[in-house]
C-alpha positions in Angstrom: 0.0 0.0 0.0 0.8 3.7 -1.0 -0.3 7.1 -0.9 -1.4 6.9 -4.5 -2.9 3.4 -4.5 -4.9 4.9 -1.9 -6.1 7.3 -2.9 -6.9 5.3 -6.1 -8.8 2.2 -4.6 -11.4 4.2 -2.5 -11.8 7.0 -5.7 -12.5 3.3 -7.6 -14.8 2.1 -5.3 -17.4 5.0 -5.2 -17.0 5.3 -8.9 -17.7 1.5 -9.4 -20.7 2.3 -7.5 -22.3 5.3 -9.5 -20.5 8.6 -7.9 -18.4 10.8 -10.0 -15.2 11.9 -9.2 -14.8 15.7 -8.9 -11.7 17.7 -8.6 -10.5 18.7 -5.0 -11.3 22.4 -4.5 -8.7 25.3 -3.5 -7.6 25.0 0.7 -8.4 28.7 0.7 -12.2 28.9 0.9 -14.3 30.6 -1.5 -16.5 33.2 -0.3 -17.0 31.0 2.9 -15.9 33.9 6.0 -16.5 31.4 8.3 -12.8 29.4 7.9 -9.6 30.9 7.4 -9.2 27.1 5.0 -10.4 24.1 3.8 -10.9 22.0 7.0 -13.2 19.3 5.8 -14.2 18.0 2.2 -17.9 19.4 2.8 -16.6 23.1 2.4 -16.5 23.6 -1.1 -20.1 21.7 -1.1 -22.3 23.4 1.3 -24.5 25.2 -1.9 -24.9 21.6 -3.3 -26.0 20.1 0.3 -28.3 22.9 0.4 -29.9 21.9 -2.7 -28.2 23.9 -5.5 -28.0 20.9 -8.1 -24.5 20.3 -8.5 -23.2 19.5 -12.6 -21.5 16.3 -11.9 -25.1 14.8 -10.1 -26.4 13.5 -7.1 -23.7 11.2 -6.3 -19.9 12.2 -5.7 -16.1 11.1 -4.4 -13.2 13.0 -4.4 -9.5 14.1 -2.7 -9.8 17.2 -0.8 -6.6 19.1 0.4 -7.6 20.6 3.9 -5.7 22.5 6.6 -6.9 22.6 10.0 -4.9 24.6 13.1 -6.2 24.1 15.6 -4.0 21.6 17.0 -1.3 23.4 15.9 0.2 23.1 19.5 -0.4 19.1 19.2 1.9 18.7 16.0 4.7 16.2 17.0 3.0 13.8 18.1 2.5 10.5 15.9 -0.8 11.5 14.2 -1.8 15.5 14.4 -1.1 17.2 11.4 -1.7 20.9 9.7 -2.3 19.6 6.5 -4.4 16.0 5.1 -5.6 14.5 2.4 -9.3 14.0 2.8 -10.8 11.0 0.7 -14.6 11.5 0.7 -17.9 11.0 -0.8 -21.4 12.1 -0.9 -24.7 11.9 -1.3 -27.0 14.6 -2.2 -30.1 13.6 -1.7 -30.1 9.7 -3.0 -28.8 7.0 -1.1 -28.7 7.1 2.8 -27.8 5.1 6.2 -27.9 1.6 4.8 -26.3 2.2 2.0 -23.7 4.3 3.0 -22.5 1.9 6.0 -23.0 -0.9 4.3 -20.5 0.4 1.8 -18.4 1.2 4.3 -18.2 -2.2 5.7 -17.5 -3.3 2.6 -14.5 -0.8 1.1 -12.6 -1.5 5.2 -12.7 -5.2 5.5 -12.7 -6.5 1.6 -10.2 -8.0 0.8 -9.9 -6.3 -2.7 -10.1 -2.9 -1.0 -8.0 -2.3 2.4 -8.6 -6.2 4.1 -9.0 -5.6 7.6 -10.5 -8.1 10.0 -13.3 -7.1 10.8 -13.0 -7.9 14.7 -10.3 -4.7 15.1 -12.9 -2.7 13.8 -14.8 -0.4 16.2 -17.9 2.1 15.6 -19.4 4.9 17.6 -23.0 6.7 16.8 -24.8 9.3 18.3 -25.9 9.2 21.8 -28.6 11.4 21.4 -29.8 14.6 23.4 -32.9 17.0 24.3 -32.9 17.8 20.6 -32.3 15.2 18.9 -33.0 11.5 18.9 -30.5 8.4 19.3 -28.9 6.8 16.2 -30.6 3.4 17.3 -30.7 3.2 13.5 -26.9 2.8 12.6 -26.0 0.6 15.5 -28.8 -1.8 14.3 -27.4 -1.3 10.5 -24.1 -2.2 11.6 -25.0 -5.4 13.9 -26.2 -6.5 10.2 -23.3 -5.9 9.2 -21.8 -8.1 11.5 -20.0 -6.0 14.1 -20.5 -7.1 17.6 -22.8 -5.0 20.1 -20.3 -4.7 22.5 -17.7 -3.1 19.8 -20.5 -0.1 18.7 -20.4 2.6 21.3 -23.4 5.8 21.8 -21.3 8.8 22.6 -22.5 12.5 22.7 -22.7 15.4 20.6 -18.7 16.3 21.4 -17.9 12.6 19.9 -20.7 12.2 17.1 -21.9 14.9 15.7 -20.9 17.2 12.4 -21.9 20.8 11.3 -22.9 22.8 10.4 -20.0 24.5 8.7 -20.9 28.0 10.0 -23.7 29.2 12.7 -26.6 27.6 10.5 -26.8 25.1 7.8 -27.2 21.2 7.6 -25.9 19.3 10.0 -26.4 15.8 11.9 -25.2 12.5 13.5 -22.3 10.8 12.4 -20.8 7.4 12.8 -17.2 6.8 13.1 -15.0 4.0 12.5 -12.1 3.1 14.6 -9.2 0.6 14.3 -8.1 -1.2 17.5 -4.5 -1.2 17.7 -4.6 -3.9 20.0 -2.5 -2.0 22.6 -3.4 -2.2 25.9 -6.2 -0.4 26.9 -5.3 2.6 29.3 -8.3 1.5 32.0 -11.3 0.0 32.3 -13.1 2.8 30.6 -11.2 2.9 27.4 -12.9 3.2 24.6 -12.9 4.6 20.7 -12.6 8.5 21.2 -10.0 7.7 24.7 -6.5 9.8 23.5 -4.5 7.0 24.7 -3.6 5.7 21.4 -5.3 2.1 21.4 -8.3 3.2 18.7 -7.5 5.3 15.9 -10.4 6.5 13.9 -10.0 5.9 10.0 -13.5 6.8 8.8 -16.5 9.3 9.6 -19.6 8.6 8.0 -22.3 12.0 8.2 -25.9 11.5 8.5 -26.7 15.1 7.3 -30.6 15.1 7.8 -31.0 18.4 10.1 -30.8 22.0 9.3 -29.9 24.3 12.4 -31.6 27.2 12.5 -30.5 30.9 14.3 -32.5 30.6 17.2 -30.7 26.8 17.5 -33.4 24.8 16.6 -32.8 22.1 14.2 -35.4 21.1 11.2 -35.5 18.4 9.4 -33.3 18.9 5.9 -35.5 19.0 2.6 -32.9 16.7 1.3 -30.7 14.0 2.9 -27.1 13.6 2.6 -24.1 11.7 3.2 -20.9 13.6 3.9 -17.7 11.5 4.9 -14.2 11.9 5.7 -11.4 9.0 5.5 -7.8 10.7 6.2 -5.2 9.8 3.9 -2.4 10.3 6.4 -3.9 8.3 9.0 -5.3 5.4 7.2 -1.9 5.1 5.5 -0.2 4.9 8.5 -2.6 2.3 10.2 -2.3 -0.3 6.6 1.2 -0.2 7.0 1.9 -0.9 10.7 4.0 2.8 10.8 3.7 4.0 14.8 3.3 7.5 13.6 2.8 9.5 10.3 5.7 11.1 9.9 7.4 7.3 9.3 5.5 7.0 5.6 6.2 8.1 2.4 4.3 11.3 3.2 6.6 12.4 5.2 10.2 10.6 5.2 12.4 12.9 2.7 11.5 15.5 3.9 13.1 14.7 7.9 15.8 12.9 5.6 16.5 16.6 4.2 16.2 18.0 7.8 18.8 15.7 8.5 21.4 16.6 6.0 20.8 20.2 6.6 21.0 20.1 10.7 23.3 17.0 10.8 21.2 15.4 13.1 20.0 12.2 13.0 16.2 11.4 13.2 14.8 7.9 14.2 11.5 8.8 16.4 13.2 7.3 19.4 16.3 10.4 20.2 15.1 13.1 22.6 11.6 14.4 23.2 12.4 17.7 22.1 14.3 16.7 18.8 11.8 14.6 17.6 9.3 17.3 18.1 11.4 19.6 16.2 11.8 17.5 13.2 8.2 16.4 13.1 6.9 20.0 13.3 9.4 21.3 10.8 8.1 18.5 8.2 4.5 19.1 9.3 4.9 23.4 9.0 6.8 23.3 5.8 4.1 21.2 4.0 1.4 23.0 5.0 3.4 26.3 3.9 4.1 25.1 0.7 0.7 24.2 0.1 -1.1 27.3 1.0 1.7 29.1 -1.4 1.5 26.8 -3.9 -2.2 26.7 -3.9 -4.5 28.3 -7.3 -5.2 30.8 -4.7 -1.2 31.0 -2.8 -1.1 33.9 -0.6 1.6 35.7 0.6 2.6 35.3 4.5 1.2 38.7 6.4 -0.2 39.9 9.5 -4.0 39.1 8.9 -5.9 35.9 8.3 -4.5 33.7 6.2 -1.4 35.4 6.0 -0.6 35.2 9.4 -1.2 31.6 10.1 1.4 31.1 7.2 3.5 33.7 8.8 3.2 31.8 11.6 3.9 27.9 10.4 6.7 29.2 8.4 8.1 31.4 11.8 7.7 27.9 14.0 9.3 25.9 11.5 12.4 28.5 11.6 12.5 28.5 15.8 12.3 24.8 15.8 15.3 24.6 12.9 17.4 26.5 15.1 16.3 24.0 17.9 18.6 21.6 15.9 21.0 24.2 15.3 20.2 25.8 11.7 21.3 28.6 10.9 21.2 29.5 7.5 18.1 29.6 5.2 16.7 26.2 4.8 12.8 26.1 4.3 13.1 26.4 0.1 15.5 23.5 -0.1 12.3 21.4 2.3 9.9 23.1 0.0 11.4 21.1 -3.4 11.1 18.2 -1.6 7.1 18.8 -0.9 6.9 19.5 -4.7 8.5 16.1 -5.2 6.4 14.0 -3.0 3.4 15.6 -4.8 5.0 15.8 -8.6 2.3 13.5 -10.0 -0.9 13.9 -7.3 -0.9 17.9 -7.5 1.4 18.7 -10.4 0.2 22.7 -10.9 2.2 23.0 -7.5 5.1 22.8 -9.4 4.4 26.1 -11.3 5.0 28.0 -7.4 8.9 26.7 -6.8 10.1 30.4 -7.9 7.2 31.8 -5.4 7.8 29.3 -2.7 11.3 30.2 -3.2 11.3 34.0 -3.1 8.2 33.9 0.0 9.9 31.6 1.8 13.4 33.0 2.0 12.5 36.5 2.3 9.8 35.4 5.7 13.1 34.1 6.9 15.2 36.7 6.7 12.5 39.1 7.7 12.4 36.3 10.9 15.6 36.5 11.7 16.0 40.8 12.0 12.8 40.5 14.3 14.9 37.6 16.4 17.8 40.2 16.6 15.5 43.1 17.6 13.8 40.7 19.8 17.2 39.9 21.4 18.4 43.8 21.4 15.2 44.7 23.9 15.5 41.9 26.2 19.7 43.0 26.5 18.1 46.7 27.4 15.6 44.8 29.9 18.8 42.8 31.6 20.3 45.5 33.5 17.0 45.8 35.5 16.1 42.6 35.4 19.8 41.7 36.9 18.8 43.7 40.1 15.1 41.4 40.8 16.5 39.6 44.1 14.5 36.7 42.7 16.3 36.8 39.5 13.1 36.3 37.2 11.2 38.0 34.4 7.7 39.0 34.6 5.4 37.3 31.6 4.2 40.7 31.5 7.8 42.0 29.7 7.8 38.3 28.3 4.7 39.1 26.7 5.7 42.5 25.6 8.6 41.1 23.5 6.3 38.5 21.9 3.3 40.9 21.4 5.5 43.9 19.8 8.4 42.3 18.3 6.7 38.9 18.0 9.4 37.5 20.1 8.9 33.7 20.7 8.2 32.8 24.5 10.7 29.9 24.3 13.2 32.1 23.0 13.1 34.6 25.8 13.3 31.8 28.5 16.5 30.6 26.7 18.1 34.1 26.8 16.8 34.4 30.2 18.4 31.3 31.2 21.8 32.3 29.8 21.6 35.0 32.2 20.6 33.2 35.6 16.7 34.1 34.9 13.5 32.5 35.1 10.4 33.6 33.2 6.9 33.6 34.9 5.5 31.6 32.6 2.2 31.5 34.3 2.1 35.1 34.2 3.1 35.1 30.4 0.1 32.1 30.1 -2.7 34.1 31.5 -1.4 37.5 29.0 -1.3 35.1 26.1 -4.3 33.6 26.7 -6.6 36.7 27.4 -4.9 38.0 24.0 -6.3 34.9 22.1 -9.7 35.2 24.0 -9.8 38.9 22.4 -8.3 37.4 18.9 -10.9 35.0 18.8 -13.6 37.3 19.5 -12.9 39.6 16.8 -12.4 36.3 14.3 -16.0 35.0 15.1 -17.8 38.8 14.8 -15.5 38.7 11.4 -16.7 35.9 10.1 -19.7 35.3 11.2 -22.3 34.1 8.5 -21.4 33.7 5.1 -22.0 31.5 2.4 -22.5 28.8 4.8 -25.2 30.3 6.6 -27.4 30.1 3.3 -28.1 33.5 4.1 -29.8 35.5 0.9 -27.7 38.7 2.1 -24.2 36.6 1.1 -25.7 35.4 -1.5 -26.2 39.5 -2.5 -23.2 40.0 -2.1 -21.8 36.6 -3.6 -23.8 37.7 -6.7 -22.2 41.5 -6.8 -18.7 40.0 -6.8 -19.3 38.9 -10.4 -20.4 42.4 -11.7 -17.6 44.1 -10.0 -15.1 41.6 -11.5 -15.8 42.0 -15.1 -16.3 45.8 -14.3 -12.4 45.8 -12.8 -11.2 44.1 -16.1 -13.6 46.7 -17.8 -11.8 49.5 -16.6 -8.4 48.4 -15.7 -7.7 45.6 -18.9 -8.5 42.1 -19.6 -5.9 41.1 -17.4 -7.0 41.6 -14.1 -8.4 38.3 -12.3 -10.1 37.8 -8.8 -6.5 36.7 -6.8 -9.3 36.1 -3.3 -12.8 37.0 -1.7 -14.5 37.0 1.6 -18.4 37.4 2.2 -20.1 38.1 5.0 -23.9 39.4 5.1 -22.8 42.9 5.6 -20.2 43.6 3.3 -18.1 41.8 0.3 -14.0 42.1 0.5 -12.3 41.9 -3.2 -8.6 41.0 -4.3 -7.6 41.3 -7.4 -4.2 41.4 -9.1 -3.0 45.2 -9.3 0.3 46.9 -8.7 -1.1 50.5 -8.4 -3.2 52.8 -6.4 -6.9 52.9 -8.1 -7.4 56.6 -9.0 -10.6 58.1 -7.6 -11.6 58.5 -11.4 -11.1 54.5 -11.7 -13.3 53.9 -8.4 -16.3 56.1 -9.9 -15.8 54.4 -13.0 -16.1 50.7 -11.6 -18.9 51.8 -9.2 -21.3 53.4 -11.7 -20.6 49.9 -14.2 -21.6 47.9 -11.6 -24.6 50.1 -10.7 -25.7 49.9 -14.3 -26.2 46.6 -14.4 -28.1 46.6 -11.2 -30.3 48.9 -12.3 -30.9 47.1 -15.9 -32.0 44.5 -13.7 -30.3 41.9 -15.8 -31.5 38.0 -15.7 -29.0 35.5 -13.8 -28.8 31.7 -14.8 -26.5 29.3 -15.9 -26.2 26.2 -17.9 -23.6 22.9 -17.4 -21.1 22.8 -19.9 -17.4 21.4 -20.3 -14.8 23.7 -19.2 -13.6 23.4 -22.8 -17.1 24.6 -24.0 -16.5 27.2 -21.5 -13.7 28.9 -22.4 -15.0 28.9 -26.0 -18.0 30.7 -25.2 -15.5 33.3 -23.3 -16.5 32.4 -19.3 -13.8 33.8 -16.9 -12.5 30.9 -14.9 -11.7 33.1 -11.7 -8.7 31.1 -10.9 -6.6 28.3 -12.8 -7.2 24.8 -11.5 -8.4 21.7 -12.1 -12.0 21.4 -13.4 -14.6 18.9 -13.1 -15.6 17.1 -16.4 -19.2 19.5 -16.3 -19.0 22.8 -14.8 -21.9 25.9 -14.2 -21.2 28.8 -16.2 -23.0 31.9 -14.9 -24.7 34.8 -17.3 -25.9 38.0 -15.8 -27.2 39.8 -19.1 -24.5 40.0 -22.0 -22.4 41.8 -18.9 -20.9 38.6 -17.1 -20.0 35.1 -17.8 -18.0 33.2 -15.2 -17.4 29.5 -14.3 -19.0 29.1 -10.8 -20.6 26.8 -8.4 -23.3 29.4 -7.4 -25.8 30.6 -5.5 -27.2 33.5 -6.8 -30.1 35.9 -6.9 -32.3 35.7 -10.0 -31.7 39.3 -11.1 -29.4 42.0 -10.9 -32.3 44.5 -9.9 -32.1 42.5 -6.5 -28.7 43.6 -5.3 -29.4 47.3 -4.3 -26.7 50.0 -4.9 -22.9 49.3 -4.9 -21.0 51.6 -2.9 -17.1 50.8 -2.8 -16.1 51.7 1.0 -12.2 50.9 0.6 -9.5 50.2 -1.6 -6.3 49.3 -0.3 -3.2 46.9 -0.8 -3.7 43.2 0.1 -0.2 42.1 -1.0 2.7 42.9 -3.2 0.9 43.1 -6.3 -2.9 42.4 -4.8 -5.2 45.1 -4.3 -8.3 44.9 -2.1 -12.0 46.5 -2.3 -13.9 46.2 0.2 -18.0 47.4 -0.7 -22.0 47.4 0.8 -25.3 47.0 -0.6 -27.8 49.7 0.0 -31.2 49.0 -0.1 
């Protein structure tokens, strides 16, 4: 077994039984506020799970790139990772329950598929609550199947339950599938969903039947569907016998590049700290180069998306000098990423130059805010000298990582050199009242969105096509969408553009846009190859793989764009445009943020 074969049996499978395989979708979300990325294969979906009939039909598999940190703190460890592979399929609307685990008995223990006896395989279903009733459903569906009662566990809504993808949307119980490790169990209590290591979940099947409404009431869904999620990573790791992730093909030249660089040597069995550091290295430089090298790559930068790459790229750096590297390193680990994924994701291989350039210049921008972290804590020492209890507040600890972005660890090394302690626990409590603050501005941020099914986002979904064919209207055929981000209240624009607009370009693009609304121009679309497409002159907003049938988008003879939808019916709907801000996004990216006015 190998990543590819894979990745190849269970796409085989699904299309063997009816589904269509559709192209994995961009890890930077499209006009979805709610995530910074692609954390689950449902993302790029939600429209179609809502109804919108999607060109490819009713039943679909695919690979889905996704980033999820969260855990970012967890990395090191033998299975938590930034970045996945997420092998999936779905139902919109067709099959259900019994089809859908009864498939998944079959693709796990086959012995054309993965082979595994069935008596190491565990499941868990929804316990149910004061809202919703108990899965008594699967557990009987899988009995049938032929897994014991005492090996299918009811756990709560923490453990079993998916969605929705934003504050409202469809939603519902899952089952998951677990693989018994046959280590000893920690206590008597141990069970799938225990973090002690002895069952490791390969699949998750989603029973979405409910739509959660704002007041947090669920409804039954006009359409049922089946969502699920088998890891790559993880599965790959369990088929082969591997103790961790980072000992598969996945992951092993890249540590076998960290090794040459730092001179150490890595088996997963040397220090604590140095396998943490090469494990996190791998882990942060993957994920890096597949934001960058993604159809939408983005730039590292001190806001959303930008900053968590900032930030993977900034840990990998403090954890290389962990094994004593100090010269730029992270493009030479960046080639090898391209390598691993030459044939699975070969349009990453047009990025080495970017990768390259970003990647070198975050470090060297790194290492001047290291040196200036280091100058303020030498002015500090002097004062810090005379403390008769010879430690450092976390209040100045958390100055040097709040102002100069200093790294916490990094001040209690320099601290040490000096005699020092650090109150960490005082540095905890700052740090963590600053992420309570961060988090509370991210969630008023991104509230609603596309995911919310919310007709306002739609609006405004809907106004991003007139105001990109107005751009390339005023500006030249050369300007493309480069990123977008909806929420009810307002759209946000980025679009490739090295200059300044002129207040005479702003006017311009506001009253084309206006003029359209107030023509009150039809909207449809039709399904079409992207071939027939690009013939008929649709703007593909950004290069990528396609699906065999796409939706192409008219609004009048104004707009025609290749795009998954929803939209209003006519242009007259939208209100007037008003462009609020236009600023710079990136080196060579400009931003717009506008409103609707009723």
């Amino acid at each position: 077994m190998n990543a590819e074969k894979l990745r190849r049996l269970f796409i085989g499978f699904f299309t063997q039984h009816d589904h269509v395989e559709i192209s994995g979708r961009s890890v930077i979300p499209e006009n979805d506020p709610t995530v910074l990325f692609t954390t689950a294969g449902m993302h790029p979906l939600v429209p179609y799970l809502l109804g919108e009939p999607h060109p490819s039909g009713r039943r679909l598999t695919d690979v889905q790139k996704c980033i999820r940190t969260g855990d970012i703190e967890s990395v090191g460890d033998a299975h938590h990772l930034t970045f996945f592979e997420m092998l999936g399929n779905w139902s919109l609307g067709d099959y259900f329950k019994s089809e859908m685990i009864a498939m998944s008995y079959q693709f796990l223990t086959s012995p054309d598929y993965l082979g595994i006896d069935p008596s190491r395989l565990h499941v868990t279903v929804f316990a149910g609550d004061d809202e919703v009733p108990r899965d008594e459903e699967s557990a009987r569906l899988w009995q049938e199947m032929g897994i014991a009662p005492e090996r299918i566990y009811f756990l709560g809504r923490e453990d079993n339950w998916w969605g929705p993808a934003g504050q409202t949307g469809p939603c519902g119980p899952d089952s998951e599938m677990f693989l018994d490790t046959e280590k000893e169990p920690c206590s008597a209590e141990c069970r799938p969903g225990c973090s002690c290591g002895k069952y490791i979940e390969i699949w998750n099947d989603v029973f979405m039947e409910y739509d959660k409404q704002e007041d947090g009431s669920y409804l039954p869904l006009k359409m049922k569907n089946i969502d699920t999620g088998m890891g790559l990573e993880r599965t790959l790791c369990l088929l082969l016998g591997k103790k961790n992730v980072y000992d598969t093909e996945l992951f092993q030249p890249i540590i076998q590049k960290i090794e040459e660089i730092s001179g150490h040597r890595y088996t997963g069995e040397e220090s604590e700290e140095t396998t943490k550091a090469f494990r996190v290295i791998a882990d942060h430089i993957k994920t890096a180069t597949m934001i960058m090298s993604d159809e939408r790559g983005i730039r590292p930068s001190n806001v959303g998306q930008g900053y968590i790459l900032r930030r993977l790229i900034r840990r990998a750096v403090r954890f290389g000098r962990k094994l004593g590297i100090e010269v730029s390193f992270l493009p030479q680990l960046a080639d090898v990423v391209l390598d691993i994924y030459r044939n699975s994701y070969p349009e990453m291989q047009d990025k080495r130059n970017f990768l390259h350039d970003e990647l070198r210049l975050e470090e060297e921008q790194f290492s001047r805010t290291l040196m200036q972290g280091e100058r303020e804590f030498l002015k500090m020492l002097p004062s810090l000298l005379k403390n008769p209890q010879k430690m450092m507040s976390g209040r100045l600890a958390f100055k040097l990582y709040d102002t100069y972005g200093f790294p916490i660890e990094l001040t209690e090394e320099l601290a040490r050199e000096h005699g020092l302690g650090v109150d960490r626990t005082e540095f905890d409590a700052a740090f963590a009242k600053h992420q309570e603050a961060s988090k509370a501005g991210a969630d008023k941020l991104f509230k609603g969105g596309l995911a919310d099914d919310s007709m306002a986002s739609t609006r405004y979904h809907t106004a991003t096509h007139l105001l990109n064919e107005a751009l390339r209207r005023v500006l030249g055929d050369g300007v493309h969408q480069a990123g977008s981000n909806i929420t009810p209240e307002r759209l946000r624009f980025d679009f490739n553009w090295n200059d300044k607009l002129s207040e005479e370009q702003i006017v311009q693009v506001e009253a084309l846009v206006n003029a359209q609304i107030e023509a009150n121009l039809p909207i449809g679309f039709e399904v079409m190859s992207i071939e027939e497409a690009k013939n008929i002159g649709a703007q593909a907003m950004f290069e990528g793989r396609y699906d065999e049938k796409v939706k192409v988008y008219r609004m009048g003879d104004f707009s025609v764009e290749v795009c998954g939808g929803p939209h209003v019916e006519h242009t007259g709907e939208l209100g007037k445009f008003k462009i609020v801000k236009e600023q710079s996004s990136s080196r060579g990216v400009r931003r717009i943020k506008a409103i609707l006015v009723d």
